[in-house]
C-alpha atoms as one frame of an Amber mdcrd trajectory, in Angstrom:
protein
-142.492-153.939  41.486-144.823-156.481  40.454-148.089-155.925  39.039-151.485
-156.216  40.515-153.892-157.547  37.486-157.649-157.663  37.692-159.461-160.940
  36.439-161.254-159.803  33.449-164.883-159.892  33.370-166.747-161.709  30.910
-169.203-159.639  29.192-172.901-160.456  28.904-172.512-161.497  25.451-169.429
-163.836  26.473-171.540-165.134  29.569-175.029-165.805  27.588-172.085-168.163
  25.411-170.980-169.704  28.000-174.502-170.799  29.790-175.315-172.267  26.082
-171.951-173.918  25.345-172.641-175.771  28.844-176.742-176.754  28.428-175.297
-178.174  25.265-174.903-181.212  27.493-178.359-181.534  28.386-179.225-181.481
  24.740-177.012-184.402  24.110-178.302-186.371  27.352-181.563-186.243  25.312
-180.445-187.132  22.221-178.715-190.182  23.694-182.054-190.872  25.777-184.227
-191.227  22.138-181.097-192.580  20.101-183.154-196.207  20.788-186.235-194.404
  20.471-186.264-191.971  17.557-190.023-193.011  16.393-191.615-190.876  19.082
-189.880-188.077  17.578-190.794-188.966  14.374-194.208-189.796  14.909-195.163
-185.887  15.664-194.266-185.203  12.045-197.764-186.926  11.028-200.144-184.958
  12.876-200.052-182.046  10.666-200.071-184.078   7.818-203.302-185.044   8.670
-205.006-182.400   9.220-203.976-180.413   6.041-204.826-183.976   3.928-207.741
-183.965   6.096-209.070-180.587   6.910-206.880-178.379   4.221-207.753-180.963
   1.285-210.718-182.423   2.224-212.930-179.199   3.373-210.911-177.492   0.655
-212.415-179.737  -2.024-216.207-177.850  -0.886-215.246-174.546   0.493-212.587
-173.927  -2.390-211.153-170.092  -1.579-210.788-167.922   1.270-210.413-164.059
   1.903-207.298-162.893   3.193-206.912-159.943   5.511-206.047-157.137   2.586
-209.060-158.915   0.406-207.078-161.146  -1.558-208.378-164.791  -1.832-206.060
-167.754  -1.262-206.626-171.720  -1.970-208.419-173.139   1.438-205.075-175.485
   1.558-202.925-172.606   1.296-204.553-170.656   3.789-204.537-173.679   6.262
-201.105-175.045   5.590-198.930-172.124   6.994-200.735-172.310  10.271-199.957
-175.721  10.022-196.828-174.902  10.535-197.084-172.970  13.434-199.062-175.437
  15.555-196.662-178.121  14.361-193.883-175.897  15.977-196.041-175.308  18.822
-197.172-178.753  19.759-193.572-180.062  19.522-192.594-177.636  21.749-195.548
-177.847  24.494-195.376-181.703  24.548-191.502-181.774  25.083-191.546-179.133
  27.915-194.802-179.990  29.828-194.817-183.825  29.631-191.367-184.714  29.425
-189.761-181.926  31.640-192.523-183.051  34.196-191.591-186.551  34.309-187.888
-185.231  34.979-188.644-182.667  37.573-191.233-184.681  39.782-190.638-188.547
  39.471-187.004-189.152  37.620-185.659-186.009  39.861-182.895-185.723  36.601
-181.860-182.169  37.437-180.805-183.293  41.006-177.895-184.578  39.225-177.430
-182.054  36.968-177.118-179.803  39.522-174.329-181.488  40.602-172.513-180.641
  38.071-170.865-176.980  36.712-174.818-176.500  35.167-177.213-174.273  37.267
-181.149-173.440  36.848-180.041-171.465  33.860-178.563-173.756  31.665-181.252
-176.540  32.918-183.958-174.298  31.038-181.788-173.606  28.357-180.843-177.211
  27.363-184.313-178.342  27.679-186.057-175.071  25.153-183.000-176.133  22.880
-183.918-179.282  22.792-187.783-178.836  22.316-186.529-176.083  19.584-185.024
-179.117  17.834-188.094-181.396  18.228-190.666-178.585  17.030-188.602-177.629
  14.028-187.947-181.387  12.907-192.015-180.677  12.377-192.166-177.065  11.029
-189.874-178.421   8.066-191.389-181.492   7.418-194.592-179.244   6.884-192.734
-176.285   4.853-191.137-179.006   2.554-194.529-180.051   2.044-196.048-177.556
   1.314-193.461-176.031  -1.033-193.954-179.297  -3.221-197.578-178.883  -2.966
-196.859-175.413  -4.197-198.318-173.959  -1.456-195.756-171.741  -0.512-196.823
-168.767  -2.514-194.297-165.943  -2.362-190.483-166.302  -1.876-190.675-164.896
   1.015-191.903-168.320   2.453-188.422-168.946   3.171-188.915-167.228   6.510
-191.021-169.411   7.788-188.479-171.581   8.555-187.152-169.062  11.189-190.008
-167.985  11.960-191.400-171.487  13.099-188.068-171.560  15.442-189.814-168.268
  17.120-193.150-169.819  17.617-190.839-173.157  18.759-189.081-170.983  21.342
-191.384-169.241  22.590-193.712-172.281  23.118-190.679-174.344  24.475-189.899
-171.252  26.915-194.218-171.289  27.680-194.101-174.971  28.668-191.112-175.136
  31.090-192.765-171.914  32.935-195.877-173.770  33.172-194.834-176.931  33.926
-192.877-175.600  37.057-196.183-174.953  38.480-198.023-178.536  37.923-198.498
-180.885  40.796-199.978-183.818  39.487-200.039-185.529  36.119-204.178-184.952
  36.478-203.144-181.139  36.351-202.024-181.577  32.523-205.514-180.751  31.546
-205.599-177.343  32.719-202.247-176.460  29.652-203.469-178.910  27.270-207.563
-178.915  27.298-207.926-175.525  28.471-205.033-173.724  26.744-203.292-175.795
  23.751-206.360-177.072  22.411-208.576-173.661  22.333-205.520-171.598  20.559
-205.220-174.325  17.901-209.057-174.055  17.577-209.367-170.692  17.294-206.310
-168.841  16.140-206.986-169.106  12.499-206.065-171.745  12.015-209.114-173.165
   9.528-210.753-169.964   9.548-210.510-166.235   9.475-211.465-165.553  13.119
-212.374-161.968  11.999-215.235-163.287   9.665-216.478-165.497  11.217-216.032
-164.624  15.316-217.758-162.271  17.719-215.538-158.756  18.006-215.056-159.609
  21.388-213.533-162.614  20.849-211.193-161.923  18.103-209.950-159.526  20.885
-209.280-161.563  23.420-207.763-164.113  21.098-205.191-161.369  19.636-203.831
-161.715  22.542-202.588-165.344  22.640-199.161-166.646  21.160-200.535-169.214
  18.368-202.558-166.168  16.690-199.380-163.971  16.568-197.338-167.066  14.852
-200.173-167.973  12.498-199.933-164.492  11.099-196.385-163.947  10.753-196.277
-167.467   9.067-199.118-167.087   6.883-197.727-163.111   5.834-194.594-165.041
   4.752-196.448-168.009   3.076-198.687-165.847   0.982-196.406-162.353   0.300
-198.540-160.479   2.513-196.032-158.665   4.991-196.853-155.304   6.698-196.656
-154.005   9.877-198.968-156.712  11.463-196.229-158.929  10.785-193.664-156.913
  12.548-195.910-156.004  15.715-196.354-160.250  15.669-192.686-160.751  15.293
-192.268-158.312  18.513-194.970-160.210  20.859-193.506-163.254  20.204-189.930
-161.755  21.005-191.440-160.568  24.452-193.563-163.122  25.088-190.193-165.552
  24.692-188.256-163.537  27.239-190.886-163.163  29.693-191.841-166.811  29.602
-188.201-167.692  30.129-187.688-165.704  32.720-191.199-167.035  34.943-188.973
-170.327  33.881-185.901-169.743  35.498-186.983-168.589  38.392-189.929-171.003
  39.167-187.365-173.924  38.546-184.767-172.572  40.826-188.224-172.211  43.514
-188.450-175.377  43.057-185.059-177.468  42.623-183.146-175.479  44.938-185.381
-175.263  48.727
């Protein structure tokens, strides 16, 4: 008698591999696209720069020290510097996913070809976070390695910021391919970047303890936004102040990542696949 095998399932972890191990090739399609081109990368590592020699320095040198959350006082630079971080992971992340994913979706129609090949929807969104993950860390460590030889890291446990930059990174990266997939027109990039990007970097604590300084009613409505959550898990880590405010931040961003991808995947099959 011979015998009858079954194919063997992959399991979900197996499967998850494989849809990475394959948008690996969209990552390197990008890295071959900027191999000529590597100083638009590089130039986002400035931005930040600025604005802590600016803002963190330069207002620093009249407003000195501010108050903390558990009533501790920090250095003005090293209260500004962590969130630094955060917005440096977040703006590599929105500009890779909303201007250049555009571009590729709506005018250089690259995924028509990838499609062609073994890579679905999936992978598509997967290669192109990865890749945005890359680009907004290349700027979250340029600004920790800063700041450590600044010495404004201020506890050991500013190690995690690293990591926890990659969250922010993600979860923007996963944020800008969902809302991308529902832009038109290049005139609609104002609605993400002048009505959204711009207000969270503003006011998510950025230069400023929102909760001294803003209307209750505001500081409500902005504990609800992404940037504020990173800010505070980066600055906890920066300055040794971890508690559970840290941990409910590390779990929005966690759910905020996998509900973002998900709008992703499915508005970019809606639209690449008619």
């Amino acid at each position: 008698m011979t015998a009858i095998t079954q194919p063997v399932q992959a399991g979900p972890l197996a499967e998850a591999w494989s849809r990475i191990w394959r948008a690996r090739r969209l990552v390197e399609r990008n890295i071959m696209v900027y191999r000529h081109q590597w100083i638009i990368i590089f130039s986002g590592v400035f931005e930040p720069i600025f604005y802590l020699v600016g803002i963190g320095l330069g207002l620093g040198g009249i407003i000195r020290e501010v108050p903390l959350a558990n009533g501790e006082v920090v250095a003005y630079a090293a209260f500004v510097a962590p969130a630094l971080v955060a917005t440096a992971a977040m703006n590599g992340a929105v500009f890779e996913t909303i201007f250049n994913v555009f571009f590729k979706l709506n005018y250089a129609k690259t995924y028509d070809g990838v499609l062609a090949t073994p890579m679905g929807i999936t992978e598509i969104a997967i290669g192109e976070m990865l890749w945005a993950l890359m680009r907004a860390s290349l700027y979250a460590v340029a600004m920790f390695v800063i700041m450590f030889f600044m010495g404004l890291v201020l506890s050991p446990l500013g190690i995690l910021m690293i990591p926890a930059a990659l969250l922010v990174a993600a979860a923007f990266a996963a944020a800008g391919l969902a809302g991308t997939s529902y832009l038109r027109t290049v005139n609609d990039f104002d609605v993400p970047m002048g009505l959204i990007v711009m207000p969270m970097f503003l006011f998510s604590g950025t230069f400023f303890p929102i909760e001294l300084a803003l209307p209750e009613w505001l500081v409500t409505i902005i504990q609800f936004t992404p940037l504020y959550h990173g800010i505070n898990l980066i600055r906890g880590l920066s300055t040794g102040i971890v508690g559970i405010g840290q941990l409910w931040d590390l779990l929005y961003l966690l759910a905020f990542f996998a509900v973002s991808m998900w709008i992703a995947i499915n508005q970019m099959e809606r639209k690449l696949i008619k």
